[in-house]
N, C-alpha and C positions, 0 to 999 in steps of 0.2 A: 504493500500500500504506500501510497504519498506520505510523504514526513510531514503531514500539513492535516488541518483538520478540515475532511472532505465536506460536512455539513456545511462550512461556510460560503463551498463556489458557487450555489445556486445564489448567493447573493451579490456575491465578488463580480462574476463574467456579468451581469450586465451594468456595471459601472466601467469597463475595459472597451475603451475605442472603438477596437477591432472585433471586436462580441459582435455577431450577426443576427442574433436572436435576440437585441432587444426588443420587449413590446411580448415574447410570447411567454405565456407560464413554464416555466422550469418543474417537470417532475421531476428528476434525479440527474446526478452527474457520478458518472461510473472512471472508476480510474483503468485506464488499457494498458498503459507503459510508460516506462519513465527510465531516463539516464542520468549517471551522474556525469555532467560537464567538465565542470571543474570543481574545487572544493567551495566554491559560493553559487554555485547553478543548477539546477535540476530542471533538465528539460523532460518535459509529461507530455504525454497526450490521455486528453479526457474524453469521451462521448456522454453527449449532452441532452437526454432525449424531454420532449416538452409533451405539456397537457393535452395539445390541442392534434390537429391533425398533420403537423410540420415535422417531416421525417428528422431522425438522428441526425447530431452532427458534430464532428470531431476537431477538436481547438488544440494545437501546441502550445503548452504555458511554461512559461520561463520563471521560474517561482528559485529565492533564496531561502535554503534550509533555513528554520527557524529552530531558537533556543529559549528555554521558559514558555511563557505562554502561549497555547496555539493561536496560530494565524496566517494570513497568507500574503507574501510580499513580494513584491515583483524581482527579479535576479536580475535584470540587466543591466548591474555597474558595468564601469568600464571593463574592470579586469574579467568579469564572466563574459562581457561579448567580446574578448579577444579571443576567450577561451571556444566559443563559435567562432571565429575566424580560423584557428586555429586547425578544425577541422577540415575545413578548405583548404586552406596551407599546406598542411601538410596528408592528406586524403586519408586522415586518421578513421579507423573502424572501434569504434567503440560498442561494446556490448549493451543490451537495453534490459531489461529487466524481461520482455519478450520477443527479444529479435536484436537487433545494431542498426545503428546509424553506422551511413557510409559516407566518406567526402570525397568529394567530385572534383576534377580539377579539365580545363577544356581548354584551357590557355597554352601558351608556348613557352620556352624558355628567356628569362628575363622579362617577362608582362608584370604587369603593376603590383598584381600579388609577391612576384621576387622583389620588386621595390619598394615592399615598404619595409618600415625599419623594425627590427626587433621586438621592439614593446611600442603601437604604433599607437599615436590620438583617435580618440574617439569621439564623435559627440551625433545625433539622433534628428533626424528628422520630423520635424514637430507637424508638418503637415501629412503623415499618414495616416489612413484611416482606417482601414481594412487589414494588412502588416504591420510590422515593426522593422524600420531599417537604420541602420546604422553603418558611420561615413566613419571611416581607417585614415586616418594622413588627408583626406581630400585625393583619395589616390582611389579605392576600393570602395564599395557602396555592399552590405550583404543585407538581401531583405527574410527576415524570419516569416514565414507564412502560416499564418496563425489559425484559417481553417482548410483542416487537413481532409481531403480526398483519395482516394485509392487511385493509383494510377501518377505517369507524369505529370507534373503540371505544366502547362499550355506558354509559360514562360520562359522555361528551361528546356523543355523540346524544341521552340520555334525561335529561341535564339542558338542551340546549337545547330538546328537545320541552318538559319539564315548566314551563320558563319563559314560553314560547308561551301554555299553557293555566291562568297565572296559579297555579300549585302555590307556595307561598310554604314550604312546611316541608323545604324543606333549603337548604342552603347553595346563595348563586345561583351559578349557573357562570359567569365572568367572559372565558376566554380557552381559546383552546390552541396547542399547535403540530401543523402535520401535517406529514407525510413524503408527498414525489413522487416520480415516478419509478422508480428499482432498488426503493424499497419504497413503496408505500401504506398507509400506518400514522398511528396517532393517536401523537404522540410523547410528549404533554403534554396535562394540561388544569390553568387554573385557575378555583380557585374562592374564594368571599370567608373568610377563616379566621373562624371561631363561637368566642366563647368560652364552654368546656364547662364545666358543671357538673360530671358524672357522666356516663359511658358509661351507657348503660341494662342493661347485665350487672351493673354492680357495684351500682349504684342498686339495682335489683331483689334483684339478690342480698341485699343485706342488709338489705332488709327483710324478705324468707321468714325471716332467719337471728334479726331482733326480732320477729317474729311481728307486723309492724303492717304489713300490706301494702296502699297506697293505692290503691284499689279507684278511684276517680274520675280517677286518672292513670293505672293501666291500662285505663280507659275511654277516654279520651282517647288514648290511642297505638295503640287498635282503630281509633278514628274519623280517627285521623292517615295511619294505611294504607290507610282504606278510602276516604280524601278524594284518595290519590296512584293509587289502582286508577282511580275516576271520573275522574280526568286523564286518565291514561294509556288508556283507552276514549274516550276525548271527541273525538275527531276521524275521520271515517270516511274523511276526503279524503286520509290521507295511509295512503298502504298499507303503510308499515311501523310502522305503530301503529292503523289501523281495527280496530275488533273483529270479530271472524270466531266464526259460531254453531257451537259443540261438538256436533258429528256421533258418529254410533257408530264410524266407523273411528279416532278419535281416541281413544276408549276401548280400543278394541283395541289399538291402537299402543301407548297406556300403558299396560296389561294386560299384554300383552306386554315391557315393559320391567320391567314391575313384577315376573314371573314369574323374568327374567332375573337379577334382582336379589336375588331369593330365593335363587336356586341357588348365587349367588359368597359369598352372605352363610353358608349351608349348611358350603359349603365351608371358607371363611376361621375357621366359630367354631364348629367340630365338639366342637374339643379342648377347648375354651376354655368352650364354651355349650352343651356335650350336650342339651341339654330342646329344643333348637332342631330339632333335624334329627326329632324324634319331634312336632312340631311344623309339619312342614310340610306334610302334607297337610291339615289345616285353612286353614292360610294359603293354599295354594294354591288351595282350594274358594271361601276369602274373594277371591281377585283373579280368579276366574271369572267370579263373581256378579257384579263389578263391571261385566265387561267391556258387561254384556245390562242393567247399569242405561237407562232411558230417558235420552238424553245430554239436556243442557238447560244455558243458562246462554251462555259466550261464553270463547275466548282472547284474550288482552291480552299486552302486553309489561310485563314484572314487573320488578322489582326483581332477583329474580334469587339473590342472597344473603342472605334477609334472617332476622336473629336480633337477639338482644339489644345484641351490639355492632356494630350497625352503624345502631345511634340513641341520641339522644345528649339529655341535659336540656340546656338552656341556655333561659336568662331564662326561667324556672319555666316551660317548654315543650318538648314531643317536636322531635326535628327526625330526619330519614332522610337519610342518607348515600351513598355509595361505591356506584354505581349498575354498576360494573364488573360485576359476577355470579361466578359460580364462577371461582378462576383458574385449575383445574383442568381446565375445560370449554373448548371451542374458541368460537371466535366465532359459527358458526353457531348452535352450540347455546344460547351466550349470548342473542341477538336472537330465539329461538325464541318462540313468543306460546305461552303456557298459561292454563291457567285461574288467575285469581288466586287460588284455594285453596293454587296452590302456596306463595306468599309465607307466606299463614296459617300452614300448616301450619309452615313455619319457626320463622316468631315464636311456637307454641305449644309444639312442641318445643323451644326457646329455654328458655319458663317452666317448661318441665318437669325441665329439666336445674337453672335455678336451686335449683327445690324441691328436686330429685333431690340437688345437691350439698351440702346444708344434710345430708341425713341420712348423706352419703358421711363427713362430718365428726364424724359423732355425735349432731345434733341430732337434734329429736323428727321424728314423721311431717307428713307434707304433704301427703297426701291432700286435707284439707279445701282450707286453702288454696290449693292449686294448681286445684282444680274451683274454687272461685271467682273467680279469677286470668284461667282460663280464661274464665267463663262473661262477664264484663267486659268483655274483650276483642274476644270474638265479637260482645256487645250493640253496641260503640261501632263496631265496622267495621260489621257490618250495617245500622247507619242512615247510612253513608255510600255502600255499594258493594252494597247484598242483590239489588241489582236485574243485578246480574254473574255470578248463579250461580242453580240451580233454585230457582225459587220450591216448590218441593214440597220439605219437610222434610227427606224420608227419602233423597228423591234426594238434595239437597245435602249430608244428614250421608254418605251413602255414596262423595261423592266425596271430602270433606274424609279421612275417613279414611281413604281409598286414597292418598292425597297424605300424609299422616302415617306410614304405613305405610310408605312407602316413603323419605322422612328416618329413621326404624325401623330398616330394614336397615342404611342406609347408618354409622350410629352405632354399629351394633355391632362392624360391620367396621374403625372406622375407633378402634373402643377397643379390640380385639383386637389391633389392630398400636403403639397408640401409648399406652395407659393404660389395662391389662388391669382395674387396681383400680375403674373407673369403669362397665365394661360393664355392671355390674348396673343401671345407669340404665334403658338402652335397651332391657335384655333383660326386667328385671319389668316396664315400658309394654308390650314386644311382647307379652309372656303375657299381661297382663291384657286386650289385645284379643282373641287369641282366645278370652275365656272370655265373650266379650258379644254 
């Protein structure tokens, strides 16, 4: 058992950042494994099962042995997260109480991990939410993944795929830890720490907000997507990244999700979004039409997540990030190949919201800007990746927009529950498609 008094976590995890289950009842929290790190760390994995109908789910907790009173205290001083480093470092195997941890190393000889120094600085990134990561020298970056799934994780498969196939615009993946045994899990991965300019949210943002928007660096962050799409298609030999040709049951299937997706959206923004629900039988005649579109083009493994923050300027350059995907979503659906319209679709929803939030503020309209924002963006991926999706126009805009559509719903829903003031983003874009 944990050296820790287990009654307490049902109330501990949901005061912890990266706790996914706030908001649901906690029935029990079962201990699965646990190692000893160093002599101040004890890395655990819990399973977490709740009252309601929300499947189990397994947290790595980084917890310091406690002396006298029971209680539970977070481990990641300095010295215990070098003591995770360390693993990486040096591809230590450590045994687990049911299984070991393994450390991963993917880098070359003399990469940032050989350079850091000895007993390296540490200090934590305060904007994570979901992980816990922690910066070595400003040399190494190692993110702890704090809910654990069975299987690789989607971060550290698809940055050692992208490495493979020569992808230079994200940060290289350097290491990880995995989990054996009671779990198979990605525990950890590291990667070399970028130093950032600008997030590309707030970069972008303000320039919509000075009206001077560099039209040749959102040219350039089209062609930086569409240059990680052609990686990500560039190997047929390995079956969990060959491309695979987009059939009509795949259309149906998405059709069908998309329909589904209408109906929770219907639901959720009745009260909120009345024009909506008078409104869906046109949408619903739009994701018909789709379904009988001629398919054409190909599924890939994507990015997964992708919008404005999650690319970053650094040395007057795009770079693409956090390959993890929705944390929302399960793994399967994670690794799922789509059409890379889906990523698009992201990243122009992204620009739209920028524009959108510039007027939420009071600024002028953004019409113009935003259609040329957009149209930049499509030019510089399509000369990296046009050959990933129908070459015929109308097909291709007809899929793109079923992929926008359907980021569409999911925005309104998700401003109806958490920033009522903002839905009018997502709800004047959904009107203005059904009027075209």
């Amino acid at each position: 058992m944990l050296p820790i008094d287990m009654s307490l976590l049902a109330g501990w995890l949901p005061q912890q950042r990266w706790f996914g289950g706030k908001g649901a009842a906690i029935a029990s929290v079962r201990d699965v494994d646990r190692a000893q790190i160093s002599p101040g760390l004890i890395l655990a994995t819990v399973e977490v099962s709740y009252r309601e109908g929300r499947p189990p789910e397994r947290y790595a907790l980084a917890l310091k042995p406690w002396t006298g009173t029971p209680g539970i205290v977070e481990g990641l001083d300095d010295d215990a997260a070098r003591g995770l480093l360390g693993i990486v470092r040096e591809k230590r195997r450590i045994a687990t109480a049911a299984g070991a941890l393994q450390g991963l190393r993917f880098d070359t000889k003399g990469s940032d991990l050989d350079g850091l120094a000895p007993v390296p600085t540490v200090r934590r990134l305060s904007a994570e939410q979901s992980n816990t990561s922690l910066v070595f020298d400003d040399k190494v970056i190692v993110k702890l993944i704090r809910r654990l799934e069975p299987g690789v994780n989607p971060e550290l498969e698809m940055g050692a795929f992208l490495a493979r196939r020569g992808f230079t615009a994200t940060p290289p993946l350097l290491g990880g830890i995995a989990l054996e045994g009671a779990v198979n899990a990605t525990a950890a991965v590291a990667h070399r720490f970028v130093r950032v300019e600008s997030d590309g949210w707030t970069y972008l943002l303000t320039a919509f907000q000075k009206g001077s928007l560099p039209l040749d660096e959102i040219r350039e962050l089209g062609t930086r997507v569409g240059e990680m799409h052609a990686a990500l298609a560039s190997d047929p030999s390995d079956p969990a990244f060959a491309p695979e040709s987009i059939i009509r049951e795949d259309l149906a299937r998405w059709s069908e999700a998309l329909l589904r997706e209408l109906d929770q959206t219907v639901r959720a923004a009745r009260g909120t979004v009345p024009e909506i629900e008078a409104r869906k039988p046109q949408l619903e005649a739009r994701i018909r039409a789709f379904a009988k579109v001629e398919p054409g083009g190909v599924r890939i493994r994507q990015h997964g997540d992708l919008h404005l923050g999650q690319v970053l300027r650094s040395g007057g350059h795009w770079m693409i990030f956090d390959f993890e995907g929705e944390p929302a979503r399960n793994l399967e659906e994670r690794r799922a190949k789509h059409s890379p319209f889906k990523d698009v679709a992201g990243m122009l929803r992204s620009l739209a919201y920028a524009a959108g939030a510039v007027e939420v503020a009071g600024g002028p309209p953004q019409r113009e800007p935003l259609a040329r924002a957009r149209e930049e963006f499509l030019r510089g991926w399509r000369g990296a990746a046009a050959k990933l999706v129908p070459a015929d126009a109308q097909r291709a805009d007809a899929m793109l927009r079923a992929l926008e559509l359907e980021k569409l719903l999911y925005e309104i829903r998700y401003e109806v529950g958490h920033r009522p003031d903002w839905v009018r983003i997502p709800a004047r874009d959904l009107f203005s498609e059904t009027e075209r």
